[in-house]
N, C-alpha and C positions, 0 to 999 in steps of 0.2 A: 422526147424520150419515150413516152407511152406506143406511140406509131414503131419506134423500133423492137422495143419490147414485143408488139404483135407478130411482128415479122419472126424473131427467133422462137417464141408458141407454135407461128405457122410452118418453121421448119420441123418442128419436131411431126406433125402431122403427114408433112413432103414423105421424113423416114415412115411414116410408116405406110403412107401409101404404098410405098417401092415394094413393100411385100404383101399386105393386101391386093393393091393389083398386079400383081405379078411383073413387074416391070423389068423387062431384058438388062442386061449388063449392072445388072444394083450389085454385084459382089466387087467386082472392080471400081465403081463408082465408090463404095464405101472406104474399100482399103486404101483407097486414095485418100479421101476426106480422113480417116483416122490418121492418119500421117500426120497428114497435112494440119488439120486440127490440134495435136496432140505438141508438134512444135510449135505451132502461133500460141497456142494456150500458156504452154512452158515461159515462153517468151514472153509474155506480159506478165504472166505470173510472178517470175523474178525479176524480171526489171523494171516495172512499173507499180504493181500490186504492193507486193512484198518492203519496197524502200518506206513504201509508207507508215509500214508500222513502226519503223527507226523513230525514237523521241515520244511514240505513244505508249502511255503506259499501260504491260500487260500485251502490248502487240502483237509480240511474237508468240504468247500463249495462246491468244487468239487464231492466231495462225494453225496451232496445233492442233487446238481445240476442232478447229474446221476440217482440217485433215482426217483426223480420229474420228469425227463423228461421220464422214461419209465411210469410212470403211466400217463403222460401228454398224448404220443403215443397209450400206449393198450386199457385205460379207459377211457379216456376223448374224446377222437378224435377217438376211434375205437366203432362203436356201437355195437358189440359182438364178446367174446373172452376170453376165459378161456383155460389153459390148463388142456385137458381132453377131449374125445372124444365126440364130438356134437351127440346128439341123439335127441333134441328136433326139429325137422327137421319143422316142422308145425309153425316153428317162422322164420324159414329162406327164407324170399320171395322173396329176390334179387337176382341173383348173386353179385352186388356189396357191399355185407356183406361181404362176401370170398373177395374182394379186399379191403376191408379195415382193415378187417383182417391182412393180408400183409404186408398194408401200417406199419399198428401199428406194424409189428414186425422187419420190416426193421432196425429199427434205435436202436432197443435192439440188433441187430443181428450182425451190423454193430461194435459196441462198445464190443461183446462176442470176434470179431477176436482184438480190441482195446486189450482188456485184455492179450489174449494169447501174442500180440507183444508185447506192454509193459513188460508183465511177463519176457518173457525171456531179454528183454533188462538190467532188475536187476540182472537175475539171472538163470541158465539153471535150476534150480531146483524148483524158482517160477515159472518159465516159464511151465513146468511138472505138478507142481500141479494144476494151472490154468486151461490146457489143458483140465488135467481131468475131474476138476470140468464143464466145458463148454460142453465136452463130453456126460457126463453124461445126459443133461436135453436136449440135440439137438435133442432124439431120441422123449420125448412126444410134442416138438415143433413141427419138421414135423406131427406128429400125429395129433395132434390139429389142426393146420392149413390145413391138407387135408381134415379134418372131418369136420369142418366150408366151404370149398371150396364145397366140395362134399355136402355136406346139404343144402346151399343155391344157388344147381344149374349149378354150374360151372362143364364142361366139368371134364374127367379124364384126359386128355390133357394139361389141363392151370391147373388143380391142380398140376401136377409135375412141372410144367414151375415155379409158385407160390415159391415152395418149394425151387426150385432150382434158384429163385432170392433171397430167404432166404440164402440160402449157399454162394452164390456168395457176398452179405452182409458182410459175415463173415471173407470170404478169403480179400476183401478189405481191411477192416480195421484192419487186422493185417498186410498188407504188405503197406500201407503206416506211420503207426504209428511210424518208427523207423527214415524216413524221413519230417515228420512235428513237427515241434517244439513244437508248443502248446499240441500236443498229447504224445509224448515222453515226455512231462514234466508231465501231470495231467490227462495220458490215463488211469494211474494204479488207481487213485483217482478216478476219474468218472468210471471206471468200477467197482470199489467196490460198488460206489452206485448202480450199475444197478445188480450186482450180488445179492446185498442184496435183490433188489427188488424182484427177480427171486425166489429164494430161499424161504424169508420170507413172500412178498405178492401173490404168485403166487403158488409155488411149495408146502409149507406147507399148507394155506388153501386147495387147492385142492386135498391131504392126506387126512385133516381132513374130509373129507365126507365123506370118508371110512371106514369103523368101523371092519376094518381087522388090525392084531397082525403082519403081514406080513409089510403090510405099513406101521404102526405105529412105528414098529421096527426096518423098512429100514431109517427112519431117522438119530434114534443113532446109526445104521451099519453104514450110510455115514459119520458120525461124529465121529468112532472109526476106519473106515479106512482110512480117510482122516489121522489121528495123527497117525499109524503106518505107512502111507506113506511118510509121513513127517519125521519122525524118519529113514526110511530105504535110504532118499536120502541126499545126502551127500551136503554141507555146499555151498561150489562151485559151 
């Protein structure tokens, strides 16, 4: 589990290289991945995540609870922050936008490695899907977050520092989740709500501004691969 965990850290860095080094074609590459992303996530979120709080008590609170509290961090408490790469640079006056920025994505970040622990503590095969789906949306995360770092001034130095307390986020909270009680019991609940949030307030809006056949059909590609990957991994 831990080796996977690095791997979704290390995408979040991928994003933000694509804007650090200026990498050709990273606007299509992303609207793709958000799509794309935004269905597989959807996809496990309700159909695998979410059944399991059925018969746990408090579950679905939990559920809520997760929900509420990323919109409480990115949107309430973060003055700007969309995923999708900052171009309105003439709004970014601070650098302490890019730090709150950050802030608000720490504690989504923290709960993406909840999920992947949890996941496999049910199951190597949730644990798999999970992965994925977490995968999948780490790479417009770093992107985002270096594009708001970088727009409002912050060095290209503390934007990878940024990024990669994002990661470090993520590695946390899956290696302690299997050791604290309250999270091994309602880490899989509360990461459904924050996956949903991901996916449905964050990942799909952000799609829909793009009026490209590509994105709009990388949705039900994440949502048609998700259910053959599902189908190809075995019960155990």
């Amino acid at each position: 589990m831990f080796a996977l965990v690095l791997v979704v850290a290390a995408a979040n860095v991928l994003g933000a290289l694509l804007v650090t080094g200026g990498a050709a074609g990273r606007r299509s590459l992303l609207g793709f991945l958000v799509g794309f992303g935004a269905g597989f996530m959807l996809a496990v979120a309700l159909l695998e995540m979410t059944p399991h709080a059925i018969g746990l008590r408090g579950g679905f609170a939990a559920i809520l609870i997760g929900y509420l509290g990323v919109h409480l961090t990115q949107h309430v408490l973060t003055p700007h922050f969309h995923f999708g790469e900052e171009t309105h640079t003439e709004q970014m006056v601070s650098p302490g936008i890019g730090v709150w920025a950050l802030i608000g994505l720490v504690p989504h970040s923290f709960f993406d490695g909840v999920a992947i622990g949890s996941g496999f503590l049910d199951s190597q095969r949730l644990g798999l899907l999970i992965f994925a789906a977490i995968a999948l949306h780490k790479v417009p995360t770093g992107l985002s977050l270096a594009s708001v770092m970088l727009a409002s001034g912050n060095s290209r130095r503390d934007t990878l520092l940024a990024v990669a307390v994002v990661g470090l986020a993520t590695i946390t909270g899956a290696v302690i989740t299997p050791v604290i009680g309250p999270l091994a019991t309602y880490g899989l609940s509360l990461a459904a709500g924050v996956t949903i949030y991901v996916a449905a307030s964050n990942l799909i809006p952000e799609s829909q501004r793009q009026h490209s056949w590509l994105v709009q059909g990388g949705v039900f590609a994440g949502v048609i691969v998700f259910v053959l990957a599902r189908s190809l991994l075995p019960e155990a």
